[in-house]
N, C-alpha and C positions, 0 to 999 in steps of 0.2 A: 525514373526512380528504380534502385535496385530492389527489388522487395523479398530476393535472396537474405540479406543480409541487415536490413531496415532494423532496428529498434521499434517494439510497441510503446504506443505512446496509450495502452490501455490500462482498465483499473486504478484511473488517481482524478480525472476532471470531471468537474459539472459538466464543464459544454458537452462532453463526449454523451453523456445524458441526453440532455438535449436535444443534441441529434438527434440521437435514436429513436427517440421519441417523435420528430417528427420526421423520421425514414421510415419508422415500423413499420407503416400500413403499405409501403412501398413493395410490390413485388415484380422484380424482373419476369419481363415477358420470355418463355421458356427457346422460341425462336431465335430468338438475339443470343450472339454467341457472345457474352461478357468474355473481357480482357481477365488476366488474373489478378489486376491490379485495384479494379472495379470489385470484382468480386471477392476480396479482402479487406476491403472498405466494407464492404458488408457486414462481413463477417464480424469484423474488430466491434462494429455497433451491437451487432447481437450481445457479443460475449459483455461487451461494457455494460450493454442494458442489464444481462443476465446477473453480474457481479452487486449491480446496486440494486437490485430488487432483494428486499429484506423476505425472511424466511421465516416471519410471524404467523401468514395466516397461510390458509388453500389456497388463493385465487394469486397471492406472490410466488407460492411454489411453483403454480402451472407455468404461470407466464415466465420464471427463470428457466424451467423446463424446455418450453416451447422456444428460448430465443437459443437457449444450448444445441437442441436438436437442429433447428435454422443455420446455427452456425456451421456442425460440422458436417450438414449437410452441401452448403454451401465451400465448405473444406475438400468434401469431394471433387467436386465442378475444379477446383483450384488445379487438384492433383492431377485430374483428366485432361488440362486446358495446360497446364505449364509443370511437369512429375518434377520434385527433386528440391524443391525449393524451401531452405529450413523455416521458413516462418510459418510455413503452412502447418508442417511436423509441429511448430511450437503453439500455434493457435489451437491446434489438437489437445496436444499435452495441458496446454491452461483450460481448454473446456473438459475434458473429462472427469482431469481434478476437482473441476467445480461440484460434475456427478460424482463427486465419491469415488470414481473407479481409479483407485490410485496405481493399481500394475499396467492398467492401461497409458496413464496418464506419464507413467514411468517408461512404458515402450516409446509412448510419441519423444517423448523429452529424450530420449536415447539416441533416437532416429535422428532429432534435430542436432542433436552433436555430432552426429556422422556427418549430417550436410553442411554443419559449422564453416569445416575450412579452418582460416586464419584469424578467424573474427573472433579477437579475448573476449569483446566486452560480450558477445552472444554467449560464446563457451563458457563467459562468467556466470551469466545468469540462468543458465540452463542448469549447470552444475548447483547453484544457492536454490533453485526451485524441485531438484532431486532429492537435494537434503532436506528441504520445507516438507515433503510429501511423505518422505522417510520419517521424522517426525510427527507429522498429523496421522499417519495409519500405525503408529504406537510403537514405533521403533526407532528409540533415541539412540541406541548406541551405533546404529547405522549410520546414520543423519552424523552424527561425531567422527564416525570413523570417516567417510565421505572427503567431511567439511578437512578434517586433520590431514588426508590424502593429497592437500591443494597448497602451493607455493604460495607461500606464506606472502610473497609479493603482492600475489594478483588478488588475495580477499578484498573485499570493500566489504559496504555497512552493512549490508545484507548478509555478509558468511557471517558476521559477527554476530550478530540479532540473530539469526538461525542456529548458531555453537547457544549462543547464551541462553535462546527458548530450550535447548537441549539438555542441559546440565540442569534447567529449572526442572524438569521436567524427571530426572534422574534426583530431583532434591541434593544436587549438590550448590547451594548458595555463594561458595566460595569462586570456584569457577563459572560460574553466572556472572560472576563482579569479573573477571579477571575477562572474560571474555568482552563483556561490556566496554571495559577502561581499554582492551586495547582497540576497541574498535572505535573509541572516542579521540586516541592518539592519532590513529591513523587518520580519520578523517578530518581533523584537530589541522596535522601536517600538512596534506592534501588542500588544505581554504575548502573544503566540501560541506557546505553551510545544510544543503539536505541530507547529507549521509549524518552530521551532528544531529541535525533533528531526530532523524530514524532512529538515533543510535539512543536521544530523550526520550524518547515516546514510548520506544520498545522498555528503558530501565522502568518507565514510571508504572509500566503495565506489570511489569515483573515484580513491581515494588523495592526497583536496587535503588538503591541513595544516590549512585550517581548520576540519576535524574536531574535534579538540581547542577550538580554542576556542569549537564551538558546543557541543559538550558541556557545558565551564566555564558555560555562559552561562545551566545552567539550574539551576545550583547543586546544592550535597551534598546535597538533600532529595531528590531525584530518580536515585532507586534505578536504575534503568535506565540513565539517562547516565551513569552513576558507574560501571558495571559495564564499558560499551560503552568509557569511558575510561581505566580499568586496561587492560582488553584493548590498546587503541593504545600504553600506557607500556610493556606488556610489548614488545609488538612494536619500539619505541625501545629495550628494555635497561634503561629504570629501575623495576627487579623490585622498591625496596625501595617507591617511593611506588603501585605498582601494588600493592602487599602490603596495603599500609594504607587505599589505599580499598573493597578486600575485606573485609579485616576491618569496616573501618565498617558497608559493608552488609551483613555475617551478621549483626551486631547488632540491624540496622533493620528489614532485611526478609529474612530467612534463608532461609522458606521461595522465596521468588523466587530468591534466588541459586542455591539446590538445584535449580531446573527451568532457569535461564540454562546452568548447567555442564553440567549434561546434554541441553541443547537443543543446545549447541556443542562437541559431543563433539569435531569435528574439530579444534579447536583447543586443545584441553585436552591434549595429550599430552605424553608424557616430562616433562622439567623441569615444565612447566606444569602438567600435572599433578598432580606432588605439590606443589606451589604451592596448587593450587584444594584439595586433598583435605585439607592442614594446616590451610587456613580452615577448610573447611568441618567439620572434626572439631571443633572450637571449639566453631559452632552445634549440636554432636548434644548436648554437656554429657558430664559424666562418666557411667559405668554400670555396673553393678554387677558 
């Protein structure tokens, strides 16, 4: 495997979870000289574990804490064992971020674009995770001017969701929308069925309308947009057609709807409530 150049496949699965959970107690013997291939596996677990550990109480801090510090300790060994290698720079860049230390996290991410090379889709996401940080340490017009700097070719869902957190964030509402719709066109043109999601999820967090029709746009087969889009009809008041695309998917995909309801407990209450619990009584069947 190249691991110069590899895609993370971190921050989005259970399983990665998982893992982790049962590699954490795991510690290489200091003897054994790990490959850097092994020991980026490692690390990738760290930072995954680090990412889902919520940041409610003491004892989640430490342990995100302690798998950050694992990892880029672990980052070193990489560097010392195989110098030069951008994912190393990028696993960097993503765990610092995670601390807060956004100049840091801006040097790693720089570095990694130096060892980029030719690789768009790396140099994409290093450039959309520059402007993400520019953004989050309170500097929208950075993050814009960045994002505006980039061949309008090569944007995906992400520059667009990062332009349109930007201009929210600047309280300009109009260019929020304009950034949203064209990042729903592109991905729209592209068949990029998760870049439409990204591009639904981020309007409906922002509160832009075209929530709704990035949803629509990826049709009733898609058990998730169908779920995420009743939720927005109920919040509109139209309880009957938000009824009926719940029932659709107990039908389709019951088990999923069983873990959406109970994932979003906070919004399942009262009325809604017994809303979700009369579908879902449907999908249990009768008994005896």
């Amino acid at each position: 495997m190249n691991t110069k150049h590899r895609g993370i496949a971190l921050w989005t699965g259970a399983s990665l979870v998982v893992g982790a959970l049962v590699y954490g107690g795991f510690i290489y013997p200091r003897s054994v000289r790990a490959d850097a291939g092994t020991l980026l596996s490692m690390c990738e677990l760290h930072l995954g574990l680090a990412q889902q550990l919520p940041l409610t109480d003491g004892v989640a801090k430490q342990q995100r804490k302690d798998n950050i510090d694992k990892a880029l300790a672990i980052l070193d060994d990489v560097e010392a064992e195989s110098p030069g290698l951008s994912i190393t720079s990028e696993f960097r860049g993503f765990a610092e971020w995670m601390r807060s230390d956004f100049e840091a996290a801006k040097r790693a991410y720089g570095e990694a674009l130096s060892r980029a090379g030719d690789d768009a889709a790396l140099r994409l996401r290093l450039e959309n995770n520059l402007a993400a940080i520019d953004l989050e340490s309170g500097k929208p017009d950075r993050a814009i001017a960045r994002l505006e700097g980039m061949e309008n070719g090569r944007r995906d869902a992400s520059t667009f969701i990062v332009e349109a957190q930007a201009w929210q964030a600047k309280g300009d509402a109009k260019k929020r929308s304009q950034a949203l719709a064209d990042g729903l066109r592109r991905a729209a043109k592209n068949k990029d069925a998760n870049g439409i999601y990204s591009i639904a999820e981020a309007a409906a967090s922002l509160g832009d309308a075209i929530a709704t029709s990035a949803f629509e746009e990826l049709g009733a087969e898609h058990a998730r947009a169908r779920y995420r889009l009743a939720q927005l009809k109920i919040n509109e008041g139209a309880t009957d057609t938000a009824t009926s695309m719940l029932e659709a998917i107990a039908k389709t995909a019951p088990e999923a709807l069983k873990r959406w309801v109970s994932e979003d407990r906070g919004f399942w209450i009262g009325d809604r409530k017994a809303l979700a619990d009369r579908v879902l009584s449907v999908t249990a069947g009768p008994t005896r």
